[in-house]
Backbone as JSON Lines, residues from 0, in Angstrom:
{"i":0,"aa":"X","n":[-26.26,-18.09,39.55],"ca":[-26.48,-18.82,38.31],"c":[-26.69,-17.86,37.13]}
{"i":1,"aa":"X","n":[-27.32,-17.13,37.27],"ca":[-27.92,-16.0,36.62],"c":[-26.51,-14.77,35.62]}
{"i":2,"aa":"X","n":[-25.61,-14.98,37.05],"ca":[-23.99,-13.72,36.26],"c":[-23.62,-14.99,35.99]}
{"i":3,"aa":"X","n":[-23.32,-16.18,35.81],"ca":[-22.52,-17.0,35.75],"c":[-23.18,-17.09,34.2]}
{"i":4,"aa":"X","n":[-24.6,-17.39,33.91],"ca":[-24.68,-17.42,32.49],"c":[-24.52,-16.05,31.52]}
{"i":5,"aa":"X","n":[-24.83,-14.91,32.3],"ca":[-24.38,-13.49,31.68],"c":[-22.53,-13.73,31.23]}
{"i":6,"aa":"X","n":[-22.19,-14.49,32.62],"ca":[-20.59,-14.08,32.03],"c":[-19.86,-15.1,30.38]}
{"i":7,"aa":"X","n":[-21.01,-16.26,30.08],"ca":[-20.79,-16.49,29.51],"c":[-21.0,-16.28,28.32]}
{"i":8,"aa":"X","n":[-22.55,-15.98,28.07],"ca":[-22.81,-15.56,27.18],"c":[-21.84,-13.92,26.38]}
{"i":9,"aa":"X","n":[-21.17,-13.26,27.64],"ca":[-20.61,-12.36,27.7],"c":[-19.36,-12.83,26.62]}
{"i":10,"aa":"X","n":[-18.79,-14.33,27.12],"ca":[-17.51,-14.16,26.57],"c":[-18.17,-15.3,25.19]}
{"i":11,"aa":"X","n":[-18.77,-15.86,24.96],"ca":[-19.56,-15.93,23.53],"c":[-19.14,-15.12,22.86]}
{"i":12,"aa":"X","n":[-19.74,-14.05,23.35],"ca":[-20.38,-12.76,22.61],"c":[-18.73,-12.27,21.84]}
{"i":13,"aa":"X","n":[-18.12,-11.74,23.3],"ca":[-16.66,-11.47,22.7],"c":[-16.28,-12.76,21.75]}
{"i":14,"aa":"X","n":[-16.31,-13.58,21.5],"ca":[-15.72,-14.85,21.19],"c":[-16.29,-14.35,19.23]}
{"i":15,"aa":"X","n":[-17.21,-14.5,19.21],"ca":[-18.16,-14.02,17.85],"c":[-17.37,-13.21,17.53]}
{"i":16,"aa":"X","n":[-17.16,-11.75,18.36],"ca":[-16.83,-10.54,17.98],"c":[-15.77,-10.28,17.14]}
{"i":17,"aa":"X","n":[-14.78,-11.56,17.87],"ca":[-13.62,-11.61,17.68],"c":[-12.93,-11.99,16.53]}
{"i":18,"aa":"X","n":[-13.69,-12.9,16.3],"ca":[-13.72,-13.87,14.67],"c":[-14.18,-13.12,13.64]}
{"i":19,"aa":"X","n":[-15.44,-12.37,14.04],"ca":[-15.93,-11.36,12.85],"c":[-14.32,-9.71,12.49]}
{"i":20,"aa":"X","n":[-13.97,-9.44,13.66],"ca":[-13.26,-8.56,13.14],"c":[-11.68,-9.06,12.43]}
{"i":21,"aa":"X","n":[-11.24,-10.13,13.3],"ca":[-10.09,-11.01,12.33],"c":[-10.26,-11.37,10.75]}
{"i":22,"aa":"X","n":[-11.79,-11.44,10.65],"ca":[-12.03,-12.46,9.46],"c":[-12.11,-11.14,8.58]}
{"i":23,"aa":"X","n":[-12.34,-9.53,8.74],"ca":[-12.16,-8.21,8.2],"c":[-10.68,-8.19,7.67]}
{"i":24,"aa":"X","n":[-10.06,-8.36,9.13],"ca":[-8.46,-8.19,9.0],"c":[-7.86,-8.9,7.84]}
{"i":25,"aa":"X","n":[-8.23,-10.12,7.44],"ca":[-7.52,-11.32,6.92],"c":[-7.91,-10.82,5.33]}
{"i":26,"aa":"X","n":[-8.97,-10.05,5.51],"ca":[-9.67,-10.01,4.03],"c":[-8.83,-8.69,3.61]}
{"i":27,"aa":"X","n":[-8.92,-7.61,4.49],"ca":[-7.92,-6.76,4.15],"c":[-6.36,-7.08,3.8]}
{"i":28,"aa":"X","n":[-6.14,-7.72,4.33],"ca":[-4.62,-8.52,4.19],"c":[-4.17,-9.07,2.57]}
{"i":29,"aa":"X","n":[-5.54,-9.95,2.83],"ca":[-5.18,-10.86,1.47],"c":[-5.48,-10.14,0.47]}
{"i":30,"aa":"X","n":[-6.53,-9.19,0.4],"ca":[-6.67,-7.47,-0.3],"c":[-5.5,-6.92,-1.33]}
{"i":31,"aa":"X","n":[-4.96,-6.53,0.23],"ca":[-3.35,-6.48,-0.08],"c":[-2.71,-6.95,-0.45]}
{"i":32,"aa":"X","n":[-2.43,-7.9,-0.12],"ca":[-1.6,-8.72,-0.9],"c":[-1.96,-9.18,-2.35]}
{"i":33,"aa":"X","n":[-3.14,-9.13,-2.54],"ca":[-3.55,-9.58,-4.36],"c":[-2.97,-7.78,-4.8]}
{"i":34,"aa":"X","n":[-3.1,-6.69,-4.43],"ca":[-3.13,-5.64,-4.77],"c":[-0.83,-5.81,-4.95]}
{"i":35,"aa":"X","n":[-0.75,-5.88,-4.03],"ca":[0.98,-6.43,-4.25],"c":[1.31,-7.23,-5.97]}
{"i":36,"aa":"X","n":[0.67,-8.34,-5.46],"ca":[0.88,-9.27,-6.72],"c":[0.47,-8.54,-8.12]}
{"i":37,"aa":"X","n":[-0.81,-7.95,-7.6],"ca":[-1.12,-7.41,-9.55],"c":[-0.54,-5.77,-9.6]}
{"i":38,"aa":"X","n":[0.42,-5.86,-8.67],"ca":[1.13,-4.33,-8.61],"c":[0.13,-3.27,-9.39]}
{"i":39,"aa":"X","n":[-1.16,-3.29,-8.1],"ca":[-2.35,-2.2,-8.08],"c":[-1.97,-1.3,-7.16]}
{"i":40,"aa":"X","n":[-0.55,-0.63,-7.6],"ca":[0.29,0.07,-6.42],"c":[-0.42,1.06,-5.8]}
{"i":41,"aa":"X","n":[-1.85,1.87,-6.33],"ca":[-2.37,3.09,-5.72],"c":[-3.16,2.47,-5.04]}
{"i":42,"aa":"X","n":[-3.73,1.3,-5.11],"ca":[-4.45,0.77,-3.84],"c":[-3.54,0.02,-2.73]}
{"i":43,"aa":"X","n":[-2.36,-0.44,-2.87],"ca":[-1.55,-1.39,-1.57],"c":[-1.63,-0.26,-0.26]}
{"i":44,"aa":"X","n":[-1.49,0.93,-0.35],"ca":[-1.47,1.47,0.74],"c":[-2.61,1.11,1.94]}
{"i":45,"aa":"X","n":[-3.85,1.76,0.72],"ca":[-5.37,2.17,1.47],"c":[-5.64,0.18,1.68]}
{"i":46,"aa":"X","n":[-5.34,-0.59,1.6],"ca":[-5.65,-1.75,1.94],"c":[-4.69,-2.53,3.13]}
{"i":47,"aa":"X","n":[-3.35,-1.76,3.04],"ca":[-2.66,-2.07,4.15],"c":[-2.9,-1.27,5.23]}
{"i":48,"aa":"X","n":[-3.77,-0.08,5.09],"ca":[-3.94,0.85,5.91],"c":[-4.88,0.07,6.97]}
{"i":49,"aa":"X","n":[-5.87,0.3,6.06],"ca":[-7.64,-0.41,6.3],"c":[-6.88,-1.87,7.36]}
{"i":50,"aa":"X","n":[-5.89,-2.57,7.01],"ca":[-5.7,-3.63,7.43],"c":[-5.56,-3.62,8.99]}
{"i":51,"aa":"X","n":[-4.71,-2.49,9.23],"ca":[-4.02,-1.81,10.23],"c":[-4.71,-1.36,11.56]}
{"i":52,"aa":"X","n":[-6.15,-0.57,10.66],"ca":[-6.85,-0.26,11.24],"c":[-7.9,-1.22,12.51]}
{"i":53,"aa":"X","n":[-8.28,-1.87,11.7],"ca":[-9.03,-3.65,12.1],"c":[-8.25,-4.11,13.07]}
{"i":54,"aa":"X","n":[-6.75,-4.3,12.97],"ca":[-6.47,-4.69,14.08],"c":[-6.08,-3.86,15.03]}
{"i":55,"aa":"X","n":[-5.97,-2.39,15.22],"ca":[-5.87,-1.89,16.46],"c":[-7.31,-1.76,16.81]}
{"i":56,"aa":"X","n":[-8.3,-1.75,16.38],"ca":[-9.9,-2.1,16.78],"c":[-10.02,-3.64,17.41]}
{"i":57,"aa":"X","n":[-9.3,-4.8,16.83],"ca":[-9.52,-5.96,17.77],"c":[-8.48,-5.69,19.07]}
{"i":58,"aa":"X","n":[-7.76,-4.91,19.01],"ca":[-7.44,-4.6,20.63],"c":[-7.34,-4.06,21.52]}
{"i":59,"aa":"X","n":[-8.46,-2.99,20.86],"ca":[-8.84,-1.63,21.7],"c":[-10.4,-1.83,21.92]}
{"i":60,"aa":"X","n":[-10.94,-2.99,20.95],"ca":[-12.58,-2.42,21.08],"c":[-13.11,-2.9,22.49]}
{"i":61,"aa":"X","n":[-12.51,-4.36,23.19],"ca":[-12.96,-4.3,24.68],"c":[-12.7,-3.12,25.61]}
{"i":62,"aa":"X","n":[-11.62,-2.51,25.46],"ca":[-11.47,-1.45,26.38],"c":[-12.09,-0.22,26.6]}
{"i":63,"aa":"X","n":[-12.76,0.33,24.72],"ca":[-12.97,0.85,24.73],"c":[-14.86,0.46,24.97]}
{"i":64,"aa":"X","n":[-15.14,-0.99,25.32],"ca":[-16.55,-1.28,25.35],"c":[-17.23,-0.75,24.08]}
{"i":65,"aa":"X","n":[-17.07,-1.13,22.89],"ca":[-17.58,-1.12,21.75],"c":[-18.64,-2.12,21.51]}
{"i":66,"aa":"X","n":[-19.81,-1.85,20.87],"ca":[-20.48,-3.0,20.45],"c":[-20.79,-3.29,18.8]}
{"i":67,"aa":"X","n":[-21.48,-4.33,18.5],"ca":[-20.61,-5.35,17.26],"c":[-21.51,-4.3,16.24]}
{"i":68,"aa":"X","n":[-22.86,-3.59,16.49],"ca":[-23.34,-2.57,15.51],"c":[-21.97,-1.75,15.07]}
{"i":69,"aa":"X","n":[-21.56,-0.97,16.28],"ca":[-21.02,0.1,15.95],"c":[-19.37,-0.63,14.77]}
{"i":70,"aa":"X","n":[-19.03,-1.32,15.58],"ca":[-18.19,-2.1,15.09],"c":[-18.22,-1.98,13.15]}
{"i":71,"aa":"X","n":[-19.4,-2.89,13.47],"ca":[-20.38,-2.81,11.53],"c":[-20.1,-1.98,11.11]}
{"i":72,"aa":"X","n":[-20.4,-0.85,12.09],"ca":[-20.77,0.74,10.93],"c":[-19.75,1.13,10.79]}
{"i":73,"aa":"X","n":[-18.55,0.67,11.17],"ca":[-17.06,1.45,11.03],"c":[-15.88,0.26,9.85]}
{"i":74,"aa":"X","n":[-16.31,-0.78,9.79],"ca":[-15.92,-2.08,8.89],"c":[-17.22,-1.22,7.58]}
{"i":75,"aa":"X","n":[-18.37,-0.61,7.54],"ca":[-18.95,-0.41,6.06],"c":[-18.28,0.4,5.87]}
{"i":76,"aa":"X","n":[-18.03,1.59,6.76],"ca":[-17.64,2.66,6.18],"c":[-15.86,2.46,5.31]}
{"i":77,"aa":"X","n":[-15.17,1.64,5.96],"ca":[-13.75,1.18,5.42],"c":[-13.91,0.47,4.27]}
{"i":78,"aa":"X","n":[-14.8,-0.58,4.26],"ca":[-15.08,-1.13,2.58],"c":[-15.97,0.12,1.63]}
{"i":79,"aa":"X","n":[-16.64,1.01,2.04],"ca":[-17.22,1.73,1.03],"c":[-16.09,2.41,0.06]}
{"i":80,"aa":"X","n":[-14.57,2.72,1.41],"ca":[-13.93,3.45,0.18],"c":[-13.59,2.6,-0.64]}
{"i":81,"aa":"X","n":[-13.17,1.54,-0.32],"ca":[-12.56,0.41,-1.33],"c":[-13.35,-0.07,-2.44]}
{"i":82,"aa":"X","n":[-14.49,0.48,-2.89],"ca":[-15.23,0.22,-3.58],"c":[-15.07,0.71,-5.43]}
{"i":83,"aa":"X","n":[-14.38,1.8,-5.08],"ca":[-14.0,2.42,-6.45],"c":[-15.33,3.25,-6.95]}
{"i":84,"aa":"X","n":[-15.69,3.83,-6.37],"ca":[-16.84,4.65,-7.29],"c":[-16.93,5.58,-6.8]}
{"i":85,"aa":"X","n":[-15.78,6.1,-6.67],"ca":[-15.38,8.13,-6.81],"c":[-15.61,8.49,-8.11]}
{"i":86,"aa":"X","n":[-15.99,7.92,-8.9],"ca":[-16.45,8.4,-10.0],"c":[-17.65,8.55,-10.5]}
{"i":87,"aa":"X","n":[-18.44,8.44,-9.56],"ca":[-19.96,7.73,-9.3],"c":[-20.52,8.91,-9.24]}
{"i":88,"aa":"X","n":[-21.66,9.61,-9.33],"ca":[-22.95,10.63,-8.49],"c":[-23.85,9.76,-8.49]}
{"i":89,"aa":"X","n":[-24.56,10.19,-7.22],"ca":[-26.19,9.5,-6.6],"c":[-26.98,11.02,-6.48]}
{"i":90,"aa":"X","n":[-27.9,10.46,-7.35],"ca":[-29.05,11.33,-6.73],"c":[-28.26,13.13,-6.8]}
{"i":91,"aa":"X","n":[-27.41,12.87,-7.71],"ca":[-27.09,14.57,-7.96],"c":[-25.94,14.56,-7.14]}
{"i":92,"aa":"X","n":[-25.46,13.67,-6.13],"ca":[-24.77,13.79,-4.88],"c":[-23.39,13.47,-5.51]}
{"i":93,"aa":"X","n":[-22.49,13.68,-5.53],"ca":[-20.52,12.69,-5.92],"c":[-20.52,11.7,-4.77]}
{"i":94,"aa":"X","n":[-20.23,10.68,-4.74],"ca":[-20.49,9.45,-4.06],"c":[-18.57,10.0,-3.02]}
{"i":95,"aa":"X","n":[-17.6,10.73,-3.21],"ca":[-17.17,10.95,-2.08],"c":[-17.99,11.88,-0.95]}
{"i":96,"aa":"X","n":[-19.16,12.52,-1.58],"ca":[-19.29,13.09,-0.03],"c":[-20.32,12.13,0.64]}
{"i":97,"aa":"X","n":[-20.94,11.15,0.39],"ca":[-21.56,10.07,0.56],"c":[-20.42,9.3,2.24]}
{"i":98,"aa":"X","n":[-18.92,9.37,1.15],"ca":[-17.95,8.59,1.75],"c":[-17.38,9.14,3.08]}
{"i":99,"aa":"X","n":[-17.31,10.45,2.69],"ca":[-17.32,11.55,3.84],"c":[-18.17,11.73,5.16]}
{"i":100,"aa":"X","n":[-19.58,11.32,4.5],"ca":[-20.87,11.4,5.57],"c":[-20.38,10.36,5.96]}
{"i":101,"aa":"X","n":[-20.62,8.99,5.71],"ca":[-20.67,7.8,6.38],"c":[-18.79,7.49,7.02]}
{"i":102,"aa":"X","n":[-18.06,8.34,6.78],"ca":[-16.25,8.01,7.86],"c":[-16.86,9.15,8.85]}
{"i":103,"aa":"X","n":[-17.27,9.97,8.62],"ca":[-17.37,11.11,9.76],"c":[-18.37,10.29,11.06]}
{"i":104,"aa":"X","n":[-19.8,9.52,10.52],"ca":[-20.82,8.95,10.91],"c":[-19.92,7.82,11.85]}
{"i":105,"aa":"X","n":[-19.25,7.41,11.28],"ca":[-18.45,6.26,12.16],"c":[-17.85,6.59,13.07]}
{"i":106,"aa":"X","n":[-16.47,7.48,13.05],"ca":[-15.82,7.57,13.91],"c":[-16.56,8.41,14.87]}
{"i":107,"aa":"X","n":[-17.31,9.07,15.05],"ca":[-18.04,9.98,16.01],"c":[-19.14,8.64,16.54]}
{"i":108,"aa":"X","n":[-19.62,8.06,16.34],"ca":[-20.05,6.42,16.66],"c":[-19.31,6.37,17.79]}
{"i":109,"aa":"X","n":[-18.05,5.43,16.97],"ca":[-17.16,5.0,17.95],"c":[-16.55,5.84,19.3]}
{"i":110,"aa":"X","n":[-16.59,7.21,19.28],"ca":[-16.21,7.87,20.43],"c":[-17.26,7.75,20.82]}
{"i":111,"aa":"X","n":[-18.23,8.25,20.55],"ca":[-19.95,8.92,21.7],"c":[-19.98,7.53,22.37]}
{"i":112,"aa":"X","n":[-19.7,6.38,21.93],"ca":[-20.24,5.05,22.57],"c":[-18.84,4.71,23.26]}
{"i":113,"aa":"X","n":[-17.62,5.41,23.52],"ca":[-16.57,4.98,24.08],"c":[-16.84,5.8,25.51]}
{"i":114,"aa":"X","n":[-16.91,7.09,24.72],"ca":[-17.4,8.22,26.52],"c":[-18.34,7.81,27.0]}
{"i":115,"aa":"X","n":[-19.53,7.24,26.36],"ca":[-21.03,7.18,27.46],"c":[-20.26,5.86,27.75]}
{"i":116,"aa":"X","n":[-19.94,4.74,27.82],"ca":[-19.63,3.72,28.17],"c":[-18.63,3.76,29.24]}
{"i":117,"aa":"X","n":[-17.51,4.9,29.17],"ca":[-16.55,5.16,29.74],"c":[-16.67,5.67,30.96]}
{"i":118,"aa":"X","n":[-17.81,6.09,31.43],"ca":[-18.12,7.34,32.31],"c":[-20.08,7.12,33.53]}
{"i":119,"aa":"X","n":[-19.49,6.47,34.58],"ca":[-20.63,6.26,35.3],"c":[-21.58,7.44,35.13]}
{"i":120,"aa":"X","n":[-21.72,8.89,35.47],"ca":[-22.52,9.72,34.42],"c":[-22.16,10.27,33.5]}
{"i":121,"aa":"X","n":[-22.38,9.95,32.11],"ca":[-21.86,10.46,31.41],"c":[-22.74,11.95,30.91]}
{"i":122,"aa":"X","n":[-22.37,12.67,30.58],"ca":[-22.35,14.08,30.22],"c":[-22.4,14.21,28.69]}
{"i":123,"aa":"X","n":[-23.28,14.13,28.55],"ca":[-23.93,14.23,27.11],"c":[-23.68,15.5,26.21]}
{"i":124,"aa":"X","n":[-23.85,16.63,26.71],"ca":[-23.27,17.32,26.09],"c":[-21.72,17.36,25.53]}
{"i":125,"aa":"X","n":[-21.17,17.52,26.85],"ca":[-19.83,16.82,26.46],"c":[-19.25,15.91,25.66]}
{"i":126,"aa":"X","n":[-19.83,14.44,25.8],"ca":[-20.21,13.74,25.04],"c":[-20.06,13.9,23.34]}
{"i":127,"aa":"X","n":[-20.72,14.58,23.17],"ca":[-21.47,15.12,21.87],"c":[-20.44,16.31,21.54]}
{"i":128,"aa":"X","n":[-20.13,17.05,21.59],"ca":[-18.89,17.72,21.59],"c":[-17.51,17.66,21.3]}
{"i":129,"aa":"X","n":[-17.06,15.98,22.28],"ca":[-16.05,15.87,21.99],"c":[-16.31,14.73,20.95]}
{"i":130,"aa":"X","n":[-16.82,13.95,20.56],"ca":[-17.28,13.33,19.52],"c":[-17.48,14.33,17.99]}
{"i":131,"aa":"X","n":[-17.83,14.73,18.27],"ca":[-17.73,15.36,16.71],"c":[-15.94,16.13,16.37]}
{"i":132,"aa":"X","n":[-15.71,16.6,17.6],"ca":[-14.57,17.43,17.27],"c":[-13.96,16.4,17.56]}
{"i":133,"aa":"X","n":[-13.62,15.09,17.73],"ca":[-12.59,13.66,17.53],"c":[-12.55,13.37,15.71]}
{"i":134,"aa":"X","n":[-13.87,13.37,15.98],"ca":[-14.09,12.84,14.28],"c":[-13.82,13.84,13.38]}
{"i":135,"aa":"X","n":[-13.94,15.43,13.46],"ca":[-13.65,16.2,12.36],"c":[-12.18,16.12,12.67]}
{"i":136,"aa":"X","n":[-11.39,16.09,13.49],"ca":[-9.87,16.16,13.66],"c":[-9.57,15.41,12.99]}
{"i":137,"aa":"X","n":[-9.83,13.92,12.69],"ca":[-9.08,13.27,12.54],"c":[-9.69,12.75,10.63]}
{"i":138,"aa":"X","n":[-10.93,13.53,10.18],"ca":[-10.9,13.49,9.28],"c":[-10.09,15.14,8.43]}
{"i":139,"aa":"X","n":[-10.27,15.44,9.23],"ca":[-9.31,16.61,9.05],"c":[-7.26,16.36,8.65]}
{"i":140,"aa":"X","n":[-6.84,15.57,9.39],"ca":[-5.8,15.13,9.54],"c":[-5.54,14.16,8.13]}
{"i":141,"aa":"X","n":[-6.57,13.19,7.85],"ca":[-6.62,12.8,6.54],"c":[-6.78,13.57,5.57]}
{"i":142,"aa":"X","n":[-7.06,14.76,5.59],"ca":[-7.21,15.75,4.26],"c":[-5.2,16.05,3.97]}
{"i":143,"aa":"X","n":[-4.48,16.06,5.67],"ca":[-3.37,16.69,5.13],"c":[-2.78,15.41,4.45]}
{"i":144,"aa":"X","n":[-2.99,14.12,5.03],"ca":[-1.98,12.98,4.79],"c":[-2.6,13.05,2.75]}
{"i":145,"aa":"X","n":[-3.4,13.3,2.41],"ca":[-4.09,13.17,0.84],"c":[-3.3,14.23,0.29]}
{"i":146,"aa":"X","n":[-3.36,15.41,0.94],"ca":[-2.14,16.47,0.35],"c":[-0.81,15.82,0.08]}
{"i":147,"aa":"X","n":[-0.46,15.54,1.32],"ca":[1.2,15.11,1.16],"c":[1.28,14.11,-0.05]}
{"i":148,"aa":"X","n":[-0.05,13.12,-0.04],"ca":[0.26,11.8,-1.08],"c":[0.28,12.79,-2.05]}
{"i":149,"aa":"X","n":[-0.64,13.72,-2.33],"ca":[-0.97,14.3,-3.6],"c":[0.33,15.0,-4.11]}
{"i":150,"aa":"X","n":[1.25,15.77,-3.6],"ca":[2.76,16.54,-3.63],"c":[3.61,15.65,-3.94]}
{"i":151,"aa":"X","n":[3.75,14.38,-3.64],"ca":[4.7,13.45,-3.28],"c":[4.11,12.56,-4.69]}
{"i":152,"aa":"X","n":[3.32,12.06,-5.13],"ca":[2.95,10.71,-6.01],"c":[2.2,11.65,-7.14]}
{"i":153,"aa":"X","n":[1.37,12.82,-7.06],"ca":[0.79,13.17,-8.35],"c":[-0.1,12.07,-8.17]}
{"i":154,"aa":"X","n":[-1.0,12.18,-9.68],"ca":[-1.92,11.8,-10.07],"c":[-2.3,10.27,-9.77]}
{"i":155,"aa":"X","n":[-3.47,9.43,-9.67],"ca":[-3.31,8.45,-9.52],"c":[-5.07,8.13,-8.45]}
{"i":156,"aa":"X","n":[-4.96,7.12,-7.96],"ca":[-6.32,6.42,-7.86],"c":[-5.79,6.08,-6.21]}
{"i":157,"aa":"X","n":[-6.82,6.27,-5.03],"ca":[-6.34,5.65,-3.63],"c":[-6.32,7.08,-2.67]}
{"i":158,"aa":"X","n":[-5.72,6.96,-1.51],"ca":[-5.96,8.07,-0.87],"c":[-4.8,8.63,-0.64]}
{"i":159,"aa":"X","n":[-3.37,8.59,-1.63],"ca":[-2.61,9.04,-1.47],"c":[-2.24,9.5,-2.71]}
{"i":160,"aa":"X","n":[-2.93,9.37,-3.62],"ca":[-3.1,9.86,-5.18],"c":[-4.19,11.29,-5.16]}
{"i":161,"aa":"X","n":[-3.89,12.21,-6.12],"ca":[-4.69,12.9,-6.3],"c":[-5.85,12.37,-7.95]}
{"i":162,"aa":"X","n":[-7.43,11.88,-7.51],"ca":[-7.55,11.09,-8.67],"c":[-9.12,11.63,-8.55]}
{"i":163,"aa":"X","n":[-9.96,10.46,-9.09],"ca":[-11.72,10.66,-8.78],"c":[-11.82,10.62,-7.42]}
{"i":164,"aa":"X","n":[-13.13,11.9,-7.06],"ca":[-13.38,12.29,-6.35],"c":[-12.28,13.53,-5.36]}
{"i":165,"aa":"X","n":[-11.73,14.2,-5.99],"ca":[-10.85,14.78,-5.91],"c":[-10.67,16.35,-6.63]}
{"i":166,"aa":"X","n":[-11.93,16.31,-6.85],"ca":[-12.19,17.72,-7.94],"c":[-12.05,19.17,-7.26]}
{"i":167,"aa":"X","n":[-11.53,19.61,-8.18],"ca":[-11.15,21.46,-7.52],"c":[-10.92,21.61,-6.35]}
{"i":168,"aa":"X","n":[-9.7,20.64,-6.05],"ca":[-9.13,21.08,-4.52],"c":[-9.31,21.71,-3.55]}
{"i":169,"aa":"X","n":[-8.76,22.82,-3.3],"ca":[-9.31,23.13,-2.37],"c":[-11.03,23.28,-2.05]}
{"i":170,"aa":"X","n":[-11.34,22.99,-3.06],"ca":[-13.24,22.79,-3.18],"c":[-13.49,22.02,-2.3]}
{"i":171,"aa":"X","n":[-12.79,20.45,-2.76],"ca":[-12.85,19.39,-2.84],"c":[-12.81,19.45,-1.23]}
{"i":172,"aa":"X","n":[-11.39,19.75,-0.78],"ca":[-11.26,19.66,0.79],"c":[-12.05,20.09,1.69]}
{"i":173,"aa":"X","n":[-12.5,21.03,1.61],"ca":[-13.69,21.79,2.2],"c":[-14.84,21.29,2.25]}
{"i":174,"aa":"X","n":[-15.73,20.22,1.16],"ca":[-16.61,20.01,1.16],"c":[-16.33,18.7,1.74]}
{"i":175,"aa":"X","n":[-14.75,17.86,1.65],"ca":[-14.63,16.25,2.47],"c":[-15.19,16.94,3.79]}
{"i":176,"aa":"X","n":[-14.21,18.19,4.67],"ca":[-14.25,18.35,5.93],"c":[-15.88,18.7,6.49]}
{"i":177,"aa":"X","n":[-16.55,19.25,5.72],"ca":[-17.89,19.53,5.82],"c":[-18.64,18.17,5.92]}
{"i":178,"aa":"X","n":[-18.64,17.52,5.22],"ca":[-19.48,16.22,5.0],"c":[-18.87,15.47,6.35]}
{"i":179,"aa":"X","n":[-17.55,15.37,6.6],"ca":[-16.96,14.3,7.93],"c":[-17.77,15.05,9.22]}
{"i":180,"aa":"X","n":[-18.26,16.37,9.12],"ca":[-18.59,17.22,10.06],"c":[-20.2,16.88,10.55]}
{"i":181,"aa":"X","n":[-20.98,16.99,9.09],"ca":[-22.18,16.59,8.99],"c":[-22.64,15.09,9.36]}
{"i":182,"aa":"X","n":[-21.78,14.6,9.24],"ca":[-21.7,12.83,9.6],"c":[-21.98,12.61,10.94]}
{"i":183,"aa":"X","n":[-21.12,13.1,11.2],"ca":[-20.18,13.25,13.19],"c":[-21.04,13.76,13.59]}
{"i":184,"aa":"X","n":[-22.18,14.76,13.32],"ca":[-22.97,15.71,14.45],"c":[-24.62,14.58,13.62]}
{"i":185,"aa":"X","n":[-24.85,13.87,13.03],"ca":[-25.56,13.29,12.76],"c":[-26.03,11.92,13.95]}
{"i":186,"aa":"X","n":[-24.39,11.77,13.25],"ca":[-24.37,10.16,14.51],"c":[-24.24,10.33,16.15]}
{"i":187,"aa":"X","n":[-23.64,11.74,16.41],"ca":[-23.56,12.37,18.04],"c":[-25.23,12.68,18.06]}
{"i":188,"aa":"X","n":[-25.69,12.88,17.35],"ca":[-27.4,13.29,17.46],"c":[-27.7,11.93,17.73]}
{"i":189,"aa":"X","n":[-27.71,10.81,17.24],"ca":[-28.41,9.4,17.39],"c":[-28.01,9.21,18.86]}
{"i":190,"aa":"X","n":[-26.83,9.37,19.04],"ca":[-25.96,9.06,20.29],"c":[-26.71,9.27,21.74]}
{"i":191,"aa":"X","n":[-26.82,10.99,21.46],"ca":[-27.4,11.24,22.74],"c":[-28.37,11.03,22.49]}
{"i":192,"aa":"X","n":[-29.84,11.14,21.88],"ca":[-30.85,10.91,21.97],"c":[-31.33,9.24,22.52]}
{"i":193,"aa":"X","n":[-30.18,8.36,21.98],"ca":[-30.67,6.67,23.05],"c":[-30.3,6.87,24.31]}
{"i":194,"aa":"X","n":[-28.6,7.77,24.48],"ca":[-28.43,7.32,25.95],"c":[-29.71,8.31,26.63]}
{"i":195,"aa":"X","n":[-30.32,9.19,26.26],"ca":[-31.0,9.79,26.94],"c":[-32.31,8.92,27.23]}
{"i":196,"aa":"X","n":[-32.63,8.46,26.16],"ca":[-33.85,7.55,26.33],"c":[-33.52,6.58,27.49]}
{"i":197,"aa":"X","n":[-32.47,5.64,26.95],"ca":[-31.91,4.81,28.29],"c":[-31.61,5.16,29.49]}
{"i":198,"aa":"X","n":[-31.27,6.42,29.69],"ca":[-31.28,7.42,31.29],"c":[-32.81,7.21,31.86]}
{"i":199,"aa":"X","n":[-33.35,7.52,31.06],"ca":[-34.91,7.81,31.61],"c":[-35.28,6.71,32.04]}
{"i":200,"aa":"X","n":[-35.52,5.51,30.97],"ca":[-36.03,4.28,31.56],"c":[-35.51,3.66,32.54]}
């Protein structure tokens, strides 16, 4: 009686999950598509991107045993860029390396909680390792795709424009890859420190 209500509540749970990340997708979509219509051409990309993204997450996140936090923290971090305030400082800070901390913070999330989930003992160090070096790769890899936009389109607003938040280049790159770095070994720190707690208990 007992797995029989776990399994349901189980597929509840997925059931919620499911609706919350579609209802991301749809918003990104229609995003896009208003960005089409008012030919806001430096944003159609980063909103068809973002769109893209959402849904290979609704069909990877059971496999990869994701849960609906981490989920969250990777849907804020995709609307923060969409926000437009690369033109912004906090607290002395340029609100891209803000943007930097919190994409690096995510995707190193989403791995550390794919390996410990993935792996009857999981290996924490390891763990933690390949999690950060997932997440700097692949924020790394976005520094070249911003080059190419930047060679190819010039000036302009989005992540394939060279625009705000984009200051003294090669500066600029160095301090995105630093901040995606600082993120990633932030959130691999949260990481192992629960599964470790949860080992113990």
């Amino acid at each position: 009686m007992q797995k029989q209500n776990k399994q349901k509540q189980s597929i509840l749970n997925y059931k919620a999950i499911d609706f919350i990340i579609l209802s991301v997708f749809a918003f990104f979509m229609a995003w896009g598509i208003y960005a089409v219509v008012k030919w806001d051409k430096e944003f159609i990309f980063d909103r068809f991107f973002a769109a893209s993204i959402v849904l290979a997450i609704f069909f990877l996140y059971r496999k990869m045993k994701l849960s609906l936090p981490t989920l969250l923290v990777g849907a804020f971090a995709l609307v923060l860029h969409h926000l437009k305030l690369y033109q912004n400082t906090y607290l002395g800070v340029p609100f891209d390396h803000y943007m930097h901390l919190a994409g690096g913070f995510a995707l190193a999330l989403i791995f550390s909680e794919y390996f410990i989930n993935s792996e009857k003992k999981p290996n924490h160090v390891k763990t933690f390792f390949l999690s950060v070096c997932m997440a700097a790769g692949i924020g790394s890899f976005m520094e070249i795709i911003e080059f190419i936009g930047k060679c190819v389109l010039g000036a302009g607003q989005g992540l394939l424009y060279y625009g705000d938040g984009d200051w003294g280049e090669y500066n600029n790159t160095a301090w995105d890859m630093i901040n995606n770095t600082i993120g990633a070994v932030i959130s691999s720190c949260i990481m192992f420190c629960v599964s470790r707690f949860k080992k113990r208990r």
